[in-house]
mmCIF file of the N, C-alpha and C atoms, coordinates in Angstrom:
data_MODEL
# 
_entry.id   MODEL 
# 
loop_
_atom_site.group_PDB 
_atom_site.id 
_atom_site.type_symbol 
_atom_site.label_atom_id 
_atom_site.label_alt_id 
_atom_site.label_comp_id 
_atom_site.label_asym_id 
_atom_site.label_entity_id 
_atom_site.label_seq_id 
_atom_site.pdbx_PDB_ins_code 
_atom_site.Cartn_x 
_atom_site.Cartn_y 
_atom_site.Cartn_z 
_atom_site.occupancy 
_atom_site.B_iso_or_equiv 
_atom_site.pdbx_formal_charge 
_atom_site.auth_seq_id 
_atom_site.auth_comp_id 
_atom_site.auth_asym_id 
_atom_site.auth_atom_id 
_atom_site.pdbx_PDB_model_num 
ATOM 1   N N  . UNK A 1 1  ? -78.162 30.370 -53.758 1.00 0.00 ? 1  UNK A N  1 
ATOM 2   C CA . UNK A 1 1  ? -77.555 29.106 -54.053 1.00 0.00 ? 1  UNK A CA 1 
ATOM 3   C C  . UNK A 1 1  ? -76.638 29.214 -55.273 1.00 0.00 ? 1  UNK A C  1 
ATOM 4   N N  . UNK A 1 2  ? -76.684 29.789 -56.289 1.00 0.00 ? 2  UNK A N  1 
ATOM 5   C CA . UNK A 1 2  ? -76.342 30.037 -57.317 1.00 0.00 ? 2  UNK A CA 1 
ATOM 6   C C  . UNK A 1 2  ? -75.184 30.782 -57.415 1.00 0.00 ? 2  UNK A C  1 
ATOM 7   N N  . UNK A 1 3  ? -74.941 31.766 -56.348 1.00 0.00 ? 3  UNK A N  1 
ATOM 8   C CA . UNK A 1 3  ? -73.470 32.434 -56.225 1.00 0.00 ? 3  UNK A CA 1 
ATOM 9   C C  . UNK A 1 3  ? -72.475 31.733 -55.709 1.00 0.00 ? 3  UNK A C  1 
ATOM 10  N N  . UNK A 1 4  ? -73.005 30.545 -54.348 1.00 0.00 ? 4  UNK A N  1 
ATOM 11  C CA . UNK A 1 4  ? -72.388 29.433 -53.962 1.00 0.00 ? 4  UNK A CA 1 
ATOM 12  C C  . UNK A 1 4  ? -71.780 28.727 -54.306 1.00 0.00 ? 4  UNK A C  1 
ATOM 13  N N  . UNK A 1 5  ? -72.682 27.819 -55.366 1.00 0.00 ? 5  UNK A N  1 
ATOM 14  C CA . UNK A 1 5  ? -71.941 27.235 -56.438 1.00 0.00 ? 5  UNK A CA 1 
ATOM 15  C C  . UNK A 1 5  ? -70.879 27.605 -57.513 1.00 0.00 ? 5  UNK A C  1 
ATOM 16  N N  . UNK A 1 6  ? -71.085 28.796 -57.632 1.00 0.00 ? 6  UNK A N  1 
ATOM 17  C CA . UNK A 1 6  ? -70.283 29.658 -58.365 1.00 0.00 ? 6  UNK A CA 1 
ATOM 18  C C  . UNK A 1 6  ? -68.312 29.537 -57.808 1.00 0.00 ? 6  UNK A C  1 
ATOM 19  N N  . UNK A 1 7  ? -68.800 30.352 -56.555 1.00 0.00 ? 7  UNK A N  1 
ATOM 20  C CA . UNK A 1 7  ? -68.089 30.094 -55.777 1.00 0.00 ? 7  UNK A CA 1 
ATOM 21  C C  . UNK A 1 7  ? -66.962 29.153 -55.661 1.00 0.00 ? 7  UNK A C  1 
ATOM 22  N N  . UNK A 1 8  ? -67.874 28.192 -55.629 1.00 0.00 ? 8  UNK A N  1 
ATOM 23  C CA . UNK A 1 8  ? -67.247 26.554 -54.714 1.00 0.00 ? 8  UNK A CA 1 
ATOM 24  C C  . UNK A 1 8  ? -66.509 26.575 -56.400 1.00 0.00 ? 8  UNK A C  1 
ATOM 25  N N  . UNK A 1 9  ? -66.275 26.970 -57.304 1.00 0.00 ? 9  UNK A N  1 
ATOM 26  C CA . UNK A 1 9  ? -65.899 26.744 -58.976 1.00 0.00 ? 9  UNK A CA 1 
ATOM 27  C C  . UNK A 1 9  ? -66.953 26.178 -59.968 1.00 0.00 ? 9  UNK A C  1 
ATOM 28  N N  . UNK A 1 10 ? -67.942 25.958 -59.720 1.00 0.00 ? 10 UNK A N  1 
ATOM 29  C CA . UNK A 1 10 ? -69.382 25.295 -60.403 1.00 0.00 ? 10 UNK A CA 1 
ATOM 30  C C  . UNK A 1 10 ? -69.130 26.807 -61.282 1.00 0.00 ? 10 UNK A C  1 
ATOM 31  N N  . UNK A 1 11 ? -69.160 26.320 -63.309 1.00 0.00 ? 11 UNK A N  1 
ATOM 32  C CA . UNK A 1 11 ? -69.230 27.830 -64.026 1.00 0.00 ? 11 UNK A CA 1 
ATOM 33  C C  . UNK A 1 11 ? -70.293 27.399 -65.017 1.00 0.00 ? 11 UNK A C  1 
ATOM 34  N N  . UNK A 1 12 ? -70.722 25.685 -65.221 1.00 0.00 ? 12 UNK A N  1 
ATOM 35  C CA . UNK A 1 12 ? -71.993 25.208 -65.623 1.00 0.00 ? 12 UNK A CA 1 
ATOM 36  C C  . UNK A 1 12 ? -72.877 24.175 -64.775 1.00 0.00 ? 12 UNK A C  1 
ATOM 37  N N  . UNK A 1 13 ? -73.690 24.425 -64.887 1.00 0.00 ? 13 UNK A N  1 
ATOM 38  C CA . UNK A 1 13 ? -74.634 23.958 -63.934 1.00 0.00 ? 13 UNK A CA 1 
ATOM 39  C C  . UNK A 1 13 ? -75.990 23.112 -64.572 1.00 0.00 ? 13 UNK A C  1 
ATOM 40  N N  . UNK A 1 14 ? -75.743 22.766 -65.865 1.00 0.00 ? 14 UNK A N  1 
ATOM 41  C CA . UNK A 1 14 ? -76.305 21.971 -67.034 1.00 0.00 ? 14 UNK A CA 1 
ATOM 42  C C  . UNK A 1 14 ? -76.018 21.873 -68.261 1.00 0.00 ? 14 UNK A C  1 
ATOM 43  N N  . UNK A 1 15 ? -76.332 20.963 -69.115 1.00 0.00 ? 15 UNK A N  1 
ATOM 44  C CA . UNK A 1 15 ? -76.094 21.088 -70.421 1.00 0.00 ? 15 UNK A CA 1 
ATOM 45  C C  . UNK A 1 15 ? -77.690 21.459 -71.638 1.00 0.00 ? 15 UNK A C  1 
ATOM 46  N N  . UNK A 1 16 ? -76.973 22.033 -72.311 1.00 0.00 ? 16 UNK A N  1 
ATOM 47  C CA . UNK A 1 16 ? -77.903 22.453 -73.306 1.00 0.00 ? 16 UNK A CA 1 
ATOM 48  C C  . UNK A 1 16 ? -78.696 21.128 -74.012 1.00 0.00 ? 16 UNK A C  1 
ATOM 49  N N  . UNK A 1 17 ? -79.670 20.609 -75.318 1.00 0.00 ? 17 UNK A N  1 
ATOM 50  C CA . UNK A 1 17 ? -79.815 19.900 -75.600 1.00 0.00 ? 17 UNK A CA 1 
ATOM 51  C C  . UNK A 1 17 ? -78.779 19.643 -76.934 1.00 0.00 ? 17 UNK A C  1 
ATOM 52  N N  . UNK A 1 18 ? -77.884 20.682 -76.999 1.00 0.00 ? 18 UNK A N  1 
ATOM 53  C CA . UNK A 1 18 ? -76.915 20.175 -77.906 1.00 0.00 ? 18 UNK A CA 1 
ATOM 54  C C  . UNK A 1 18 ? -75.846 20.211 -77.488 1.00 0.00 ? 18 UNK A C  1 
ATOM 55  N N  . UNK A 1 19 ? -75.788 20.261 -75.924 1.00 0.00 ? 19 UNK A N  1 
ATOM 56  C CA . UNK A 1 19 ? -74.455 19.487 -75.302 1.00 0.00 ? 19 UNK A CA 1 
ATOM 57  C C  . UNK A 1 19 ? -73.571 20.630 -74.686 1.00 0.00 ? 19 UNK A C  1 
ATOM 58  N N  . UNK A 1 20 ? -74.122 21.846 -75.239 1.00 0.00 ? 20 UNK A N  1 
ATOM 59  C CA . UNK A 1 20 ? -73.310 23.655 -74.875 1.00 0.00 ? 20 UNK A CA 1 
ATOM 60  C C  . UNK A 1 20 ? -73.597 23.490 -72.977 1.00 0.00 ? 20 UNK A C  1 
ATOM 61  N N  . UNK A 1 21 ? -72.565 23.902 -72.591 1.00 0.00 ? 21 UNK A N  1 
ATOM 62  C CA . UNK A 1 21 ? -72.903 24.438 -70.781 1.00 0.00 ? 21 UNK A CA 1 
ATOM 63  C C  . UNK A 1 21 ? -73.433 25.359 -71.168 1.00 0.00 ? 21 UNK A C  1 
ATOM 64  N N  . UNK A 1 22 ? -74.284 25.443 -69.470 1.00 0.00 ? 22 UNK A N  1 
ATOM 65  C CA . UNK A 1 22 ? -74.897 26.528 -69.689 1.00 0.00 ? 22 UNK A CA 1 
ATOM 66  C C  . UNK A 1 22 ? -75.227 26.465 -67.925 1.00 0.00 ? 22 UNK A C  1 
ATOM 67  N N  . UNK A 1 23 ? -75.282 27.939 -67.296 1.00 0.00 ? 23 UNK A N  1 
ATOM 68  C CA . UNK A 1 23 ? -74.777 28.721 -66.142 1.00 0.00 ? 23 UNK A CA 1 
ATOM 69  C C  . UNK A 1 23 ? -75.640 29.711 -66.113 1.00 0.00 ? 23 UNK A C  1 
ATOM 70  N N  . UNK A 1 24 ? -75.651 30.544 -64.626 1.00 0.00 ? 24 UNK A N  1 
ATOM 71  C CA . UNK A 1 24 ? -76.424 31.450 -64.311 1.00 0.00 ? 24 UNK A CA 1 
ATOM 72  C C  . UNK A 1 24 ? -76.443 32.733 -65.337 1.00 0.00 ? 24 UNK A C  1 
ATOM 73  N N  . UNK A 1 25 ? -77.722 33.000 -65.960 1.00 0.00 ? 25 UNK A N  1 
ATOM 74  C CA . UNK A 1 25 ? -77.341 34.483 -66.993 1.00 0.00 ? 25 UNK A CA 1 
ATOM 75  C C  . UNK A 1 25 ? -78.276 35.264 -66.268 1.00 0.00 ? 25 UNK A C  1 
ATOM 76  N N  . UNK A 1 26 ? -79.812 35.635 -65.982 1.00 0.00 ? 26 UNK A N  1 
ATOM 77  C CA . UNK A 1 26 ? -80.115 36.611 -65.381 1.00 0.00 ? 26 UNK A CA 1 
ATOM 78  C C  . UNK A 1 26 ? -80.140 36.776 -63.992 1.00 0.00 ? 26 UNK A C  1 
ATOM 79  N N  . UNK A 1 27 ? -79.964 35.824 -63.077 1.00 0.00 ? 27 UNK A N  1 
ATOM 80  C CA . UNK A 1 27 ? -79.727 35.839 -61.981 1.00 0.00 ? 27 UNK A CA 1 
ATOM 81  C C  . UNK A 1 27 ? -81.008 36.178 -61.088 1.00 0.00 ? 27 UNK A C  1 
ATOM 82  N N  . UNK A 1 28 ? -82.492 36.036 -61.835 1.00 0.00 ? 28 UNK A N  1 
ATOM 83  C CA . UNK A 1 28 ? -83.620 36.792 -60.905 1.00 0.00 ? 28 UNK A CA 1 
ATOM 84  C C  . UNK A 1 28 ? -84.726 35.905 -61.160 1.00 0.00 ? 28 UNK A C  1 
ATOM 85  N N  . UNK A 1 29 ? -84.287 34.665 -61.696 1.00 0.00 ? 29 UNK A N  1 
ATOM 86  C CA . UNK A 1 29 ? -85.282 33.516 -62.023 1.00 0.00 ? 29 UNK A CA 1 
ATOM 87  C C  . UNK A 1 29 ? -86.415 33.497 -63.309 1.00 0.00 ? 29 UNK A C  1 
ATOM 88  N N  . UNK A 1 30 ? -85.585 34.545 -64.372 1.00 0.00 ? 30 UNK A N  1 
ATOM 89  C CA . UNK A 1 30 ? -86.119 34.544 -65.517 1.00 0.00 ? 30 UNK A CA 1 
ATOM 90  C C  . UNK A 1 30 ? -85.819 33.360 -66.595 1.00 0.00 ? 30 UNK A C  1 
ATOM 91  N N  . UNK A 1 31 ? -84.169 33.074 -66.892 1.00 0.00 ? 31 UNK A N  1 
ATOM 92  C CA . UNK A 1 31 ? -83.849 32.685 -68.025 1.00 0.00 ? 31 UNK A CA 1 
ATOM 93  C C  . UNK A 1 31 ? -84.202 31.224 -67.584 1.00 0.00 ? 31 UNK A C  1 
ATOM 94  N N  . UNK A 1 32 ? -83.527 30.728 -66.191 1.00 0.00 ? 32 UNK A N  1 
ATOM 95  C CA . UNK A 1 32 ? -83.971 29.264 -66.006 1.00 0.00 ? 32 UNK A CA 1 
ATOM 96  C C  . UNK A 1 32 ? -82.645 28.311 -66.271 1.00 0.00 ? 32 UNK A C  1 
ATOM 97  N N  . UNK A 1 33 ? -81.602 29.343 -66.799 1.00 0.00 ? 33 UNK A N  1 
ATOM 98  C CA . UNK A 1 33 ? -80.334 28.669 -67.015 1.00 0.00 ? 33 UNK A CA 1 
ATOM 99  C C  . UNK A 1 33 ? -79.427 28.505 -65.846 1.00 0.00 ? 33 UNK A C  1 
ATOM 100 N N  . UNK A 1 34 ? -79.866 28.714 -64.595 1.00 0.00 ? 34 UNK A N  1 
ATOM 101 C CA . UNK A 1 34 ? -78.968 28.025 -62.971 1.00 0.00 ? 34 UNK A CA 1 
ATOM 102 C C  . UNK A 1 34 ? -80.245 26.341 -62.477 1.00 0.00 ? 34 UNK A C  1 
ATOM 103 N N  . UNK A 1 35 ? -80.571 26.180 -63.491 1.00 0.00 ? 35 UNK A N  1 
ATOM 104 C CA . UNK A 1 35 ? -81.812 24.839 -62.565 1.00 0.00 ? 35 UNK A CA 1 
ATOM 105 C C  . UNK A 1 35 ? -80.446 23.833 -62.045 1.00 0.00 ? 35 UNK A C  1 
ATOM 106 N N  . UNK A 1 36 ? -80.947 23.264 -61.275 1.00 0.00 ? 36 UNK A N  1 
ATOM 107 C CA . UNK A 1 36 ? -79.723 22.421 -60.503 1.00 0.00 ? 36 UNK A CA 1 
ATOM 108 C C  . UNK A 1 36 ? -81.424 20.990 -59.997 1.00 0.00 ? 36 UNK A C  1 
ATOM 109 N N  . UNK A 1 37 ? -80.501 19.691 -59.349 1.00 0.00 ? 37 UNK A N  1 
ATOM 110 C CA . UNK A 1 37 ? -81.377 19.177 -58.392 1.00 0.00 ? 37 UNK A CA 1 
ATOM 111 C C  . UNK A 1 37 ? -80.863 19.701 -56.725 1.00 0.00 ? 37 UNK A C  1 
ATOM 112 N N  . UNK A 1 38 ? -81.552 19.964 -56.479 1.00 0.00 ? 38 UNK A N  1 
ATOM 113 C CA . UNK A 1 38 ? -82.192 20.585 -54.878 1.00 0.00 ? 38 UNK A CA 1 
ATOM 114 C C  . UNK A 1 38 ? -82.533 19.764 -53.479 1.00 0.00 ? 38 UNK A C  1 
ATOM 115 N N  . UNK A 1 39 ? -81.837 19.105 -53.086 1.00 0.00 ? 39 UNK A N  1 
ATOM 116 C CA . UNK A 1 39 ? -82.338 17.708 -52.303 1.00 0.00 ? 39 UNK A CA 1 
ATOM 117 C C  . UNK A 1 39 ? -83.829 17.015 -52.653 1.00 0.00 ? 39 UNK A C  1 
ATOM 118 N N  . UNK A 1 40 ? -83.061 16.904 -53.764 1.00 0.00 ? 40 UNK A N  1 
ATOM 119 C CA . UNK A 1 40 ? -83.811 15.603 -54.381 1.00 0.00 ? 40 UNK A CA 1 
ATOM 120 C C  . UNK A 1 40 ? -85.197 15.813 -55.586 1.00 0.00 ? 40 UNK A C  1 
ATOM 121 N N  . UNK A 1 41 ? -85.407 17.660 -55.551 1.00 0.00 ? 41 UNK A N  1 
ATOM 122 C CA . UNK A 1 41 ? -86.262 17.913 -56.143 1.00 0.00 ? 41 UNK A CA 1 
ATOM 123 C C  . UNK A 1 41 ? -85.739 18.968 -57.393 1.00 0.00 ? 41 UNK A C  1 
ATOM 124 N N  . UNK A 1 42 ? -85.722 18.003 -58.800 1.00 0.00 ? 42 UNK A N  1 
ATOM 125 C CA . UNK A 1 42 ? -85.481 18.423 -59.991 1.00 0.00 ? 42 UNK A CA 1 
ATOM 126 C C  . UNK A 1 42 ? -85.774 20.058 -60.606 1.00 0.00 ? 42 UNK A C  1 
ATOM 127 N N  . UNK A 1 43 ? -84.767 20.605 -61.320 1.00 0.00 ? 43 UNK A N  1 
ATOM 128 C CA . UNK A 1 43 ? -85.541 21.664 -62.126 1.00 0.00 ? 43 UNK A CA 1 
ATOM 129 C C  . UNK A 1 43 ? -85.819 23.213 -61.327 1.00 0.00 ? 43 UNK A C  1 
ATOM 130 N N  . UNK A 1 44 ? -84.847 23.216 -59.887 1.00 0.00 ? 44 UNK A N  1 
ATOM 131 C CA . UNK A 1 44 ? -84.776 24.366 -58.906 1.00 0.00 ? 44 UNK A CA 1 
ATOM 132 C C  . UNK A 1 44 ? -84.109 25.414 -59.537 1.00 0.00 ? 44 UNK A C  1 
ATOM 133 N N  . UNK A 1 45 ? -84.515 26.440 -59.718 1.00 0.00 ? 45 UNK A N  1 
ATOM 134 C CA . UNK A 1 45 ? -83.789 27.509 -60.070 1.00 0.00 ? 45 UNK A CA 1 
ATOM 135 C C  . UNK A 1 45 ? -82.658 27.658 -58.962 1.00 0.00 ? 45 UNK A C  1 
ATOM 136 N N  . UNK A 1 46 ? -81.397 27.501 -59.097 1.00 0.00 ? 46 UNK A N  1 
ATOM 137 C CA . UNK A 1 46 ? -80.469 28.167 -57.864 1.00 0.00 ? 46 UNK A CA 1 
ATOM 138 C C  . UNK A 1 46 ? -80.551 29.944 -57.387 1.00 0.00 ? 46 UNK A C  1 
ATOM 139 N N  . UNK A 1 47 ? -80.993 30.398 -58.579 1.00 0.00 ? 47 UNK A N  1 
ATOM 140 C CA . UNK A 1 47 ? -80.247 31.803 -58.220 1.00 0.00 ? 47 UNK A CA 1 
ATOM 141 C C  . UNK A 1 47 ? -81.404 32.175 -57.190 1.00 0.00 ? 47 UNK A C  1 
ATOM 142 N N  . UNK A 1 48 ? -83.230 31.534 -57.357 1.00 0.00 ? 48 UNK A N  1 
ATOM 143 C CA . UNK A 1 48 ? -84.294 31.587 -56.601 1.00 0.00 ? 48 UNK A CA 1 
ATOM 144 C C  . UNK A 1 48 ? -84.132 31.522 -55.000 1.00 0.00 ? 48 UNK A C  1 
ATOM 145 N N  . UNK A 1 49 ? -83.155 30.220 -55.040 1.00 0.00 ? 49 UNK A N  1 
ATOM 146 C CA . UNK A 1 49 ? -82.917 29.415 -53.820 1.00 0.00 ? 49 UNK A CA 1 
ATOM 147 C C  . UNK A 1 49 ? -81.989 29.296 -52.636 1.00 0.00 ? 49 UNK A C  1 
ATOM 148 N N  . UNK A 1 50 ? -82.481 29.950 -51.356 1.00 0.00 ? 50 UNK A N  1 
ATOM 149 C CA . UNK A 1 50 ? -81.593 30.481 -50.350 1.00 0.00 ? 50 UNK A CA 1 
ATOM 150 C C  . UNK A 1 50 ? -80.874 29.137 -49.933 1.00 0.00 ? 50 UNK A C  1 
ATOM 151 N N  . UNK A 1 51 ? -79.330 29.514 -49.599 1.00 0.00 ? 51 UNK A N  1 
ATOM 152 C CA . UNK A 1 51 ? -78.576 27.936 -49.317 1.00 0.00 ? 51 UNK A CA 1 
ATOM 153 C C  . UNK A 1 51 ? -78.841 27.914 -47.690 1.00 0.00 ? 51 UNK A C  1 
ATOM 154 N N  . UNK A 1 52 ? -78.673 26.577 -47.331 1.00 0.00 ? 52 UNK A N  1 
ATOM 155 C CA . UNK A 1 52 ? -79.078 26.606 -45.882 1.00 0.00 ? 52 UNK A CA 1 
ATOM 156 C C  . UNK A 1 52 ? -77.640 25.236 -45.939 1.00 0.00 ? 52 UNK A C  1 
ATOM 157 N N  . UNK A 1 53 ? -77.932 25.039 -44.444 1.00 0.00 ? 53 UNK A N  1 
ATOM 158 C CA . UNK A 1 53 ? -76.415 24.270 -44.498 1.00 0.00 ? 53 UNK A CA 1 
ATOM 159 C C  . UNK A 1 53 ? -77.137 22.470 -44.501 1.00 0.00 ? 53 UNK A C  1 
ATOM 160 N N  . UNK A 1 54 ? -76.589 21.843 -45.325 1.00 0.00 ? 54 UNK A N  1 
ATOM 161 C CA . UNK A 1 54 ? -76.780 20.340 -45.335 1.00 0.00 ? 54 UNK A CA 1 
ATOM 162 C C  . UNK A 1 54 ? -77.455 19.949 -46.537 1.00 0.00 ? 54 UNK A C  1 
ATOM 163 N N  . UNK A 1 55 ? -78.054 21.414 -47.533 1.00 0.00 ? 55 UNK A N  1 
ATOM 164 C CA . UNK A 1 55 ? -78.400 21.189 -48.670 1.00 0.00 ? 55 UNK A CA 1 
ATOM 165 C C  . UNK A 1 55 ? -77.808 19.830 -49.686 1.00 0.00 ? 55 UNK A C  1 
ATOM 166 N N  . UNK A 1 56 ? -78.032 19.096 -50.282 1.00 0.00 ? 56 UNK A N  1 
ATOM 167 C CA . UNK A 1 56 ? -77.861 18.706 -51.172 1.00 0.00 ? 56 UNK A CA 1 
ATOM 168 C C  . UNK A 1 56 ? -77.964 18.775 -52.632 1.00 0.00 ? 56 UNK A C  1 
ATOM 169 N N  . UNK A 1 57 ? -77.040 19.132 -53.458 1.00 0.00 ? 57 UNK A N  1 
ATOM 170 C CA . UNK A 1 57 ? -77.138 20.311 -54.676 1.00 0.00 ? 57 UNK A CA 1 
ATOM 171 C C  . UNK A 1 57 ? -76.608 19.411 -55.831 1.00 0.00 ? 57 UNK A C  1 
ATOM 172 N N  . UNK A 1 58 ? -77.000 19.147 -56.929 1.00 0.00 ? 58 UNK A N  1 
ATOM 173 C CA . UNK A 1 58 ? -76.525 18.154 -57.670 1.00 0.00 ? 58 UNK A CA 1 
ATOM 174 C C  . UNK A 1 58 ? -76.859 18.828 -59.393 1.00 0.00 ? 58 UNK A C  1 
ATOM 175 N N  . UNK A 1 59 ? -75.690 19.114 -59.812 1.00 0.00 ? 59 UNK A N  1 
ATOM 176 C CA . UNK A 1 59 ? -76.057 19.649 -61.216 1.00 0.00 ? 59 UNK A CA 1 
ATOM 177 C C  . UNK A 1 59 ? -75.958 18.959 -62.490 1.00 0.00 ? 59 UNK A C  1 
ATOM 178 N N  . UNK A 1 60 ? -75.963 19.269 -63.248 1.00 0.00 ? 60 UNK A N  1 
ATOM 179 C CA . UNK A 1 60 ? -76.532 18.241 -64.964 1.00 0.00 ? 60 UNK A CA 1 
ATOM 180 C C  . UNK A 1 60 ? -75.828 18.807 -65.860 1.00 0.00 ? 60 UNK A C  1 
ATOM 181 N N  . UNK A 1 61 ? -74.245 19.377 -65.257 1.00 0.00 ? 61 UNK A N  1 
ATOM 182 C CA . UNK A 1 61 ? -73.178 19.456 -66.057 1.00 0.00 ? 61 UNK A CA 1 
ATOM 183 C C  . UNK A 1 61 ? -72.465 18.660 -65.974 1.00 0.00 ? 61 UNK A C  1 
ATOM 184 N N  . UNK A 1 62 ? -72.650 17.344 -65.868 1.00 0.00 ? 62 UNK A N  1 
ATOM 185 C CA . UNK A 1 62 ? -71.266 16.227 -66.123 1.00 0.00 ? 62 UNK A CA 1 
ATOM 186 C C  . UNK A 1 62 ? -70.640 16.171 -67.379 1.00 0.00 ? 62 UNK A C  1 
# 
């Protein structure tokens, strides 16, 4: 999911608590810095998460 987004131009995929983006860094579900919402379920690691088609993907970089 996480290369997807990448992809599609997604380069943050949340914000820090002091407002910094912040994007996929280890890519193997260590750092925790790709979490996205996941149809409907908060706090998904993307890079964890295989894309399937009709997903709904919603990130917390506005």
């Amino acid at each position: 999911m996480a290369v997807a987004l990448m992809i599609s131009g997604a380069v943050a995929f949340r914000r820090s608590v002091s407002g910094q983006p912040r994007g996929p860094f280890c890519g193997m579900g260590i750092c925790f810095e790709c979490r996205a919402t996941i149809n409907g379920e908060a706090q998904r690691r993307t890079c964890q998460t295989p894309c399937a088609a009709g997903m709904e993907v919603v990130t917390d970089a506005v």
